[in-house]
PDB file of N, CA, C and O in Angstrom, chain B, residues numbered from 101:
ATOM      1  N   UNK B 101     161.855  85.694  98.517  1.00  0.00           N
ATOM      2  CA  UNK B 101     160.891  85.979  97.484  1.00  0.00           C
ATOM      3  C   UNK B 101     159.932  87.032  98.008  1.00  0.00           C
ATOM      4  O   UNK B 101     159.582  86.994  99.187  1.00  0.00           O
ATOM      5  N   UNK B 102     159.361  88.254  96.930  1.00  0.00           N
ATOM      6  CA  UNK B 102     158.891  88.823  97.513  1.00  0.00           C
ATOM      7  C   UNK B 102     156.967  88.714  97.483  1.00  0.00           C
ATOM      8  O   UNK B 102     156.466  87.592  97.560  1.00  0.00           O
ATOM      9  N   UNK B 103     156.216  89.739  97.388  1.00  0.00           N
ATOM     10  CA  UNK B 103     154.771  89.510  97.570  1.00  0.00           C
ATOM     11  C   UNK B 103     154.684  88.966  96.427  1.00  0.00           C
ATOM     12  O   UNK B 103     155.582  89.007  95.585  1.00  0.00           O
ATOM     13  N   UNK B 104     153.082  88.141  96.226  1.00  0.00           N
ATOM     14  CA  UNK B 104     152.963  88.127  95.090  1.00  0.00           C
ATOM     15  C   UNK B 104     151.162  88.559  94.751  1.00  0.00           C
ATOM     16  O   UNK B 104     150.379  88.382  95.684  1.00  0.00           O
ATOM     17  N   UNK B 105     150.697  89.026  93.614  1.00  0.00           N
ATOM     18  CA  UNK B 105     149.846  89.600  93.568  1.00  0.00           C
ATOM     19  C   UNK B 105     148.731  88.956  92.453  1.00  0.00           C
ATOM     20  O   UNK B 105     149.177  88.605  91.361  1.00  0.00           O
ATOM     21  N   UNK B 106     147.672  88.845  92.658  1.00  0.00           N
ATOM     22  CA  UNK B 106     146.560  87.850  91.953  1.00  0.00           C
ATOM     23  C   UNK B 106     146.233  88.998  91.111  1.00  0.00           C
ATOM     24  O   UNK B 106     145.860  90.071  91.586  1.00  0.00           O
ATOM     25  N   UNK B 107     146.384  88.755  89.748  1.00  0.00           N
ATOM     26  CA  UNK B 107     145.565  90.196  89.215  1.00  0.00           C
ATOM     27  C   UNK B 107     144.249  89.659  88.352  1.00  0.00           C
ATOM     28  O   UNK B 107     144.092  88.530  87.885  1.00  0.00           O
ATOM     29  N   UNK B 108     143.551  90.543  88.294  1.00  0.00           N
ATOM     30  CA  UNK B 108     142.515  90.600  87.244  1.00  0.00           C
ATOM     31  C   UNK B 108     142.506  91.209  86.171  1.00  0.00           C
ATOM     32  O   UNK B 108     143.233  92.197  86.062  1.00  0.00           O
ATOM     33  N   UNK B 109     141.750  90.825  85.173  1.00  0.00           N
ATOM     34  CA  UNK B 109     141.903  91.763  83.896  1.00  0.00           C
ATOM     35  C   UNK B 109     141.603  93.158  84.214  1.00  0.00           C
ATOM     36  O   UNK B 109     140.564  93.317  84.855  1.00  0.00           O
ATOM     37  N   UNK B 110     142.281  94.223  83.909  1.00  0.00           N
ATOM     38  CA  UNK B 110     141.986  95.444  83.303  1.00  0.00           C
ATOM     39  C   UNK B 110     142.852  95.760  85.072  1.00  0.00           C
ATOM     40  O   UNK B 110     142.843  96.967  85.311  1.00  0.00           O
ATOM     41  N   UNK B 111     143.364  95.123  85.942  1.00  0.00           N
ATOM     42  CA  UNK B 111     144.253  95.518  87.011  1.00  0.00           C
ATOM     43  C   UNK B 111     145.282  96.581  86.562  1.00  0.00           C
ATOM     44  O   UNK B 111     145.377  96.739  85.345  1.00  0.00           O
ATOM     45  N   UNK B 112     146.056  97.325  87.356  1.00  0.00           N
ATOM     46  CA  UNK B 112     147.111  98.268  86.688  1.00  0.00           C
ATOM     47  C   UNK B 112     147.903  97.904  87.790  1.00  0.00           C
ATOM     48  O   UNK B 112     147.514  97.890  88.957  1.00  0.00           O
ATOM     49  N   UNK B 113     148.844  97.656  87.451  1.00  0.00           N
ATOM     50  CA  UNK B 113     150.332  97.454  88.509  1.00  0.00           C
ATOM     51  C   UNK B 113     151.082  98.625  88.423  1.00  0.00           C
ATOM     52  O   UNK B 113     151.260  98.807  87.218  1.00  0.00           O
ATOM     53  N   UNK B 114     151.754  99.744  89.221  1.00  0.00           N
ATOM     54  CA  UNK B 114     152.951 100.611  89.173  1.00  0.00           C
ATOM     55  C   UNK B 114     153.997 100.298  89.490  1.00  0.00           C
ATOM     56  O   UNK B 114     154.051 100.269  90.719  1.00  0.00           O
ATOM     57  N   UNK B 115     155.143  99.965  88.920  1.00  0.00           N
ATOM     58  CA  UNK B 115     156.610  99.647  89.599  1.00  0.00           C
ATOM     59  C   UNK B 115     157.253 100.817  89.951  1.00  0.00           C
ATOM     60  O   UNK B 115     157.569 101.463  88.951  1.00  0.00           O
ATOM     61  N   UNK B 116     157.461 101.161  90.650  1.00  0.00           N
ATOM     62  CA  UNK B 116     158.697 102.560  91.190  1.00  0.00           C
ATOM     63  C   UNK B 116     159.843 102.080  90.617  1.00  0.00           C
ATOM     64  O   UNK B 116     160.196 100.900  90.605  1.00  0.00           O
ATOM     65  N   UNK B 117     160.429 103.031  90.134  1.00  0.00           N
ATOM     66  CA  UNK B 117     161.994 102.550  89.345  1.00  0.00           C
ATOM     67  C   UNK B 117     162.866 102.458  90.315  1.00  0.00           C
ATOM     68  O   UNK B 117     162.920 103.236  91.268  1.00  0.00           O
ATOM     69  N   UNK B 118     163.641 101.447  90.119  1.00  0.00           N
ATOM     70  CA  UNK B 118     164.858 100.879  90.241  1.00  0.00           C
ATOM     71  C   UNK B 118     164.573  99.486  91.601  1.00  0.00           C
ATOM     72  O   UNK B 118     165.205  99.166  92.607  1.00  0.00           O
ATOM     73  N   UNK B 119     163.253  98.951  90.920  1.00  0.00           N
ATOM     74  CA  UNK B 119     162.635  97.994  91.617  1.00  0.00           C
ATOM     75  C   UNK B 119     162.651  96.643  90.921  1.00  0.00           C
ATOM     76  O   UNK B 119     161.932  96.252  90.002  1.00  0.00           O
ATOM     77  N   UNK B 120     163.526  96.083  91.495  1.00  0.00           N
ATOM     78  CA  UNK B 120     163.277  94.419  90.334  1.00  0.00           C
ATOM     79  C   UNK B 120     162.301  93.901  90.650  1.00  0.00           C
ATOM     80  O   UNK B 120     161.808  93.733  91.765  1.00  0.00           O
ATOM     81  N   UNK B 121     161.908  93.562  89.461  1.00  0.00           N
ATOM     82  CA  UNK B 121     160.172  92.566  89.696  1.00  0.00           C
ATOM     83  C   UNK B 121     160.002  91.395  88.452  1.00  0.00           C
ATOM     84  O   UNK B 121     160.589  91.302  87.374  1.00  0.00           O
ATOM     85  N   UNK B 122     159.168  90.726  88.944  1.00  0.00           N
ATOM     86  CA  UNK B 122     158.931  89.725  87.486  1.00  0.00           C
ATOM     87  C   UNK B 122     157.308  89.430  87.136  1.00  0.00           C
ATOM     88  O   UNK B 122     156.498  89.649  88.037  1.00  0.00           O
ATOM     89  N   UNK B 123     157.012  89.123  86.330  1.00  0.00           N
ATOM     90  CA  UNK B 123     155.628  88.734  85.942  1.00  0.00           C
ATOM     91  C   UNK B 123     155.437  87.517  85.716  1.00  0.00           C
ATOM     92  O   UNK B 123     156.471  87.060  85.230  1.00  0.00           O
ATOM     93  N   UNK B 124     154.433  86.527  85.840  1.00  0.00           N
ATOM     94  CA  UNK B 124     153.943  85.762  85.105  1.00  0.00           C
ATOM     95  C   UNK B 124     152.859  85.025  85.446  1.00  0.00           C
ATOM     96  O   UNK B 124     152.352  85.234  86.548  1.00  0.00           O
ATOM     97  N   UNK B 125     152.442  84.280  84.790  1.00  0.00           N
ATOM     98  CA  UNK B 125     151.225  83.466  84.874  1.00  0.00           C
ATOM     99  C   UNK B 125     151.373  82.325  85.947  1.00  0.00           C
ATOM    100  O   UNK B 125     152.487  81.987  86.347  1.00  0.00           O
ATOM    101  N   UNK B 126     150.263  81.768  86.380  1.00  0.00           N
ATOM    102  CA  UNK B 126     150.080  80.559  87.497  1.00  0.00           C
ATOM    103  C   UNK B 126     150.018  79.982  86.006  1.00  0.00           C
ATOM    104  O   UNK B 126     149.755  80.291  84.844  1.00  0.00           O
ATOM    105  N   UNK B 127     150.560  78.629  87.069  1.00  0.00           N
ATOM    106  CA  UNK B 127     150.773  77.054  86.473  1.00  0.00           C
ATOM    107  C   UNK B 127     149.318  76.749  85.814  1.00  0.00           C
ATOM    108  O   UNK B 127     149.214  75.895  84.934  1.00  0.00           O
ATOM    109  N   UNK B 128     148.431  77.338  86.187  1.00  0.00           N
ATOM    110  CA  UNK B 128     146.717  77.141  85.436  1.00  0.00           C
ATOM    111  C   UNK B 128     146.328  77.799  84.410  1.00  0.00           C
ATOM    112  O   UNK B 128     145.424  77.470  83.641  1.00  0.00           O
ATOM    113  N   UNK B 129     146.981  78.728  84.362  1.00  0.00           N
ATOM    114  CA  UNK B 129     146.274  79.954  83.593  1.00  0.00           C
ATOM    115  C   UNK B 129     147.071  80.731  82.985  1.00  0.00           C
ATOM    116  O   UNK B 129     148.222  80.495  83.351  1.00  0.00           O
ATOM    117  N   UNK B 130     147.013  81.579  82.199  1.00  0.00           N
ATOM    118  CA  UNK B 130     147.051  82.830  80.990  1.00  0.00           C
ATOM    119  C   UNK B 130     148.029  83.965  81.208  1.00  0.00           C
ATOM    120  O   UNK B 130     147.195  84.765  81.632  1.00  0.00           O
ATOM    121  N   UNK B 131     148.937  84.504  81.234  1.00  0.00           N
ATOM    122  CA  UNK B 131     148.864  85.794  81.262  1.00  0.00           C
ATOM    123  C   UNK B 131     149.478  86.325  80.414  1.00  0.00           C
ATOM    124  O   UNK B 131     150.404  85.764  79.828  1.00  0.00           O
ATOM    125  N   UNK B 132     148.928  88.027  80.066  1.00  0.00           N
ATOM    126  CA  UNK B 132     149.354  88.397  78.793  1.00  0.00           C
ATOM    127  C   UNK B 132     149.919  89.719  79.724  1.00  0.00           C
ATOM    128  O   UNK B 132     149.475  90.009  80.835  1.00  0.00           O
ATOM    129  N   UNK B 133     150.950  90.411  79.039  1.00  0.00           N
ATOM    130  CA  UNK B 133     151.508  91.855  79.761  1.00  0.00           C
ATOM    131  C   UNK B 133     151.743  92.615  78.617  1.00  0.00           C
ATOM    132  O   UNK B 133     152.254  92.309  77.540  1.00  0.00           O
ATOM    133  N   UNK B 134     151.258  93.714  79.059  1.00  0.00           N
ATOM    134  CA  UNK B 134     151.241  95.519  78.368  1.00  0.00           C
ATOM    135  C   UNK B 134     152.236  96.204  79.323  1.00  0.00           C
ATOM    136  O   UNK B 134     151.906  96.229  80.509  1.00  0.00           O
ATOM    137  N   UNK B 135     153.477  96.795  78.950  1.00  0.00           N
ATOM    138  CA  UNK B 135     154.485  97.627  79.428  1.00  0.00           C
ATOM    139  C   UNK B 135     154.230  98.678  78.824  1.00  0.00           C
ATOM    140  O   UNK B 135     154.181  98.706  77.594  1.00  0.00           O
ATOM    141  N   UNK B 136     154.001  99.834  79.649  1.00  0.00           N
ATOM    142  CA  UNK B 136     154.006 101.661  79.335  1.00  0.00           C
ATOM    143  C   UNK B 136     154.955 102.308  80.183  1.00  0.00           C
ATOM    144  O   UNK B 136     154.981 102.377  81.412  1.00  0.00           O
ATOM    145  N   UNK B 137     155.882 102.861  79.154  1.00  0.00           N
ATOM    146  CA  UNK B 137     157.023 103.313  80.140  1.00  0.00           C
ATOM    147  C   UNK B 137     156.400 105.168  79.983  1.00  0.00           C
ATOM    148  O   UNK B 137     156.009 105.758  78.976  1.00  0.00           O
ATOM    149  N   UNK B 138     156.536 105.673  81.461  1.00  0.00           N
ATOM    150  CA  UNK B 138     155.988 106.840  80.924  1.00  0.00           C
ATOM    151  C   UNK B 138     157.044 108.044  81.286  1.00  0.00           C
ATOM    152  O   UNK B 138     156.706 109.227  81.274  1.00  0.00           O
ATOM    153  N   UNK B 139     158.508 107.544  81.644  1.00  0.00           N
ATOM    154  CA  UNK B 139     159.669 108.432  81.843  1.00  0.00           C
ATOM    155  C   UNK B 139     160.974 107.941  81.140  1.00  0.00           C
ATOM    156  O   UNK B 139     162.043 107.388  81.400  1.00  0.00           O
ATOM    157  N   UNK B 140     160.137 108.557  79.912  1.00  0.00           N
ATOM    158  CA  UNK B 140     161.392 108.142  79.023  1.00  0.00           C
ATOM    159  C   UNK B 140     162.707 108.784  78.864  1.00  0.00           C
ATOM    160  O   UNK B 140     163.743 108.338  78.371  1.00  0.00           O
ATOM    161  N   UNK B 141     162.387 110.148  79.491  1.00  0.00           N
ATOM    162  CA  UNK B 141     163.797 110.813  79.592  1.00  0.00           C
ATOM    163  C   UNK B 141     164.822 109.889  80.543  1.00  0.00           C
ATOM    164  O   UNK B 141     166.045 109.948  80.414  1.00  0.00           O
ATOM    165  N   UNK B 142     164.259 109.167  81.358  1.00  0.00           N
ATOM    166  CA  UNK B 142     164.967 108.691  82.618  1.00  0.00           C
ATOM    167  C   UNK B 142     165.711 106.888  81.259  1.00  0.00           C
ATOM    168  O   UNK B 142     166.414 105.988  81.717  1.00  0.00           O
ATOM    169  N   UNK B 143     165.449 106.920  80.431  1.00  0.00           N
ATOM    170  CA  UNK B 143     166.100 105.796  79.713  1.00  0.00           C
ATOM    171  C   UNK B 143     165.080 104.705  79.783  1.00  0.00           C
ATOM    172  O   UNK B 143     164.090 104.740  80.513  1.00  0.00           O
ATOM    173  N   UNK B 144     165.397 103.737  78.971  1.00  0.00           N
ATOM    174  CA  UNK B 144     164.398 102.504  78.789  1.00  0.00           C
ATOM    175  C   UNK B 144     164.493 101.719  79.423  1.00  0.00           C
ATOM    176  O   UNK B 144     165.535 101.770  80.076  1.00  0.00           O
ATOM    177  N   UNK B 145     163.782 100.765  79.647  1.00  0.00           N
ATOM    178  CA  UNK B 145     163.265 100.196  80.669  1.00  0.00           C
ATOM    179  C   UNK B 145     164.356  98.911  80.502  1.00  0.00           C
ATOM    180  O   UNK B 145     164.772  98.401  79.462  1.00  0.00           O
ATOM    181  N   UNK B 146     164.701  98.541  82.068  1.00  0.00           N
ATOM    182  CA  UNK B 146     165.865  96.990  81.482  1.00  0.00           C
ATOM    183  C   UNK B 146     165.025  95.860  82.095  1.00  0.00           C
ATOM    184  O   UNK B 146     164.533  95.722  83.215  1.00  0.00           O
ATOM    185  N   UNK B 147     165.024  94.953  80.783  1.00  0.00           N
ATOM    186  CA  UNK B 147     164.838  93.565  81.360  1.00  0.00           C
ATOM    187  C   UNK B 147     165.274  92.821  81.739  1.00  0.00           C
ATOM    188  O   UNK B 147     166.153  92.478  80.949  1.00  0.00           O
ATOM    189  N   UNK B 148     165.260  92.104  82.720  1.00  0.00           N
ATOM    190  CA  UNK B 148     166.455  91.508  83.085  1.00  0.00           C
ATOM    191  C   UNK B 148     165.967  89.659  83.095  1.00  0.00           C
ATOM    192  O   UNK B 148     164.934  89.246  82.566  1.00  0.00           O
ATOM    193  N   UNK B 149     166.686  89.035  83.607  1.00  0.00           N
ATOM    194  CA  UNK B 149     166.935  87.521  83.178  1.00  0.00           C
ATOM    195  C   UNK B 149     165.011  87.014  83.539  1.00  0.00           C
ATOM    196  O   UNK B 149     164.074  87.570  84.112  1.00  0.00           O
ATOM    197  N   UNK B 150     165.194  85.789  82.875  1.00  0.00           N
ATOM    198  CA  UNK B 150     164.002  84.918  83.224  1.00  0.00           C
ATOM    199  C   UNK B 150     163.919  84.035  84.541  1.00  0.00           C
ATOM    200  O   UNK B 150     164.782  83.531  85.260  1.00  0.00           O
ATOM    201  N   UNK B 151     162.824  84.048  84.562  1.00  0.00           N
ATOM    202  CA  UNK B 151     162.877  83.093  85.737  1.00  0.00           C
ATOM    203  C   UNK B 151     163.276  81.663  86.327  1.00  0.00           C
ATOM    204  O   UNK B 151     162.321  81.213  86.959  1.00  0.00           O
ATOM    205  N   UNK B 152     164.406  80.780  86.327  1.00  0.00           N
ATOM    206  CA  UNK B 152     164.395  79.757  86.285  1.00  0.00           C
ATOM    207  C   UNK B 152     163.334  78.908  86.168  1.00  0.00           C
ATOM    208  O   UNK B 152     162.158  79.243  86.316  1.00  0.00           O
ATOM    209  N   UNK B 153     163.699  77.900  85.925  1.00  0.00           N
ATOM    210  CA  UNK B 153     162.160  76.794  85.906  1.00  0.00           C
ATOM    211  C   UNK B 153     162.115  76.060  87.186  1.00  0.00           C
ATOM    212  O   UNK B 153     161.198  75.270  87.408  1.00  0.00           O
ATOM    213  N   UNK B 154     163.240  76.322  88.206  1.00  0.00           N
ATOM    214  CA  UNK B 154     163.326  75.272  89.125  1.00  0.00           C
ATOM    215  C   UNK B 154     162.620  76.681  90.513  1.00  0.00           C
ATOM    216  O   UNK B 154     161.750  76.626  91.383  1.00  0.00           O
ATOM    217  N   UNK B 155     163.197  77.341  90.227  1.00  0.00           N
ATOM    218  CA  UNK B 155     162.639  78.928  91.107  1.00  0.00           C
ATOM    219  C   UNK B 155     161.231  78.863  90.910  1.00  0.00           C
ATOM    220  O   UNK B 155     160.727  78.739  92.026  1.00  0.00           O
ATOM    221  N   UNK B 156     160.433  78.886  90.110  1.00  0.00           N
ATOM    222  CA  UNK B 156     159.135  79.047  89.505  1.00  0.00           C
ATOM    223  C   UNK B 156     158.189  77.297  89.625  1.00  0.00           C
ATOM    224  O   UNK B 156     156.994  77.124  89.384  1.00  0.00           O
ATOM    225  N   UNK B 157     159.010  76.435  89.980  1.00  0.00           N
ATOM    226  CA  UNK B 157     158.388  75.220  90.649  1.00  0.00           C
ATOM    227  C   UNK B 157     157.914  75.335  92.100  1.00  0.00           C
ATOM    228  O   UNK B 157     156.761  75.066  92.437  1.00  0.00           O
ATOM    229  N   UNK B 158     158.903  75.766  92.966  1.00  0.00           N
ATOM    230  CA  UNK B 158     159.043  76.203  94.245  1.00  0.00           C
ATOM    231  C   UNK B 158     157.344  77.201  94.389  1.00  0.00           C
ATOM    232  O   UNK B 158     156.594  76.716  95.236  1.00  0.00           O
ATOM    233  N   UNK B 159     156.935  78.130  93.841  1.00  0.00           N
ATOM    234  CA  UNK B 159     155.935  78.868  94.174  1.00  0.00           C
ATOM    235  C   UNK B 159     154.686  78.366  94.520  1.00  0.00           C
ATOM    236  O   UNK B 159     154.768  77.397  93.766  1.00  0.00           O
ATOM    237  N   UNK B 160     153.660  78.236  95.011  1.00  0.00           N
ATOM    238  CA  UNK B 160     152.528  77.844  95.739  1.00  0.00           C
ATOM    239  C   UNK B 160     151.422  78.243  94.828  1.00  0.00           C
ATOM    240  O   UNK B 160     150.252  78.042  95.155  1.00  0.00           O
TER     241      UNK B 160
END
């Protein structure tokens, strides 16, 4: 598993392409996500699977 990152509102995350990543909220709290793709010539953005529920128990 890789880092994981505490954000705050109005935070900006950059992904470098061809980087798998996932988002989501702690077991306490909220989170809402805004995606801006800003190289669209390079094709749209892929989403890929969800997170298990048993993967996402495991986290601290």
């Amino acid at each position: 598993m890789g880092k994981r990152l505490a954000l705050r509102a109005g935070d900006v995350v950059t992904i470098p392409p061809n980087v798998k990543h996932w988002h989501g909220a702690a077991r306490d709290s909220w989170f809402s996500h805004l995606s801006v793709e800003t190289n669209c010539q390079a094709g749209p953005a892929e989403w890929l699977e969800p997170v298990a529920e048993a993967e996402y128990n495991r986290l601290k």
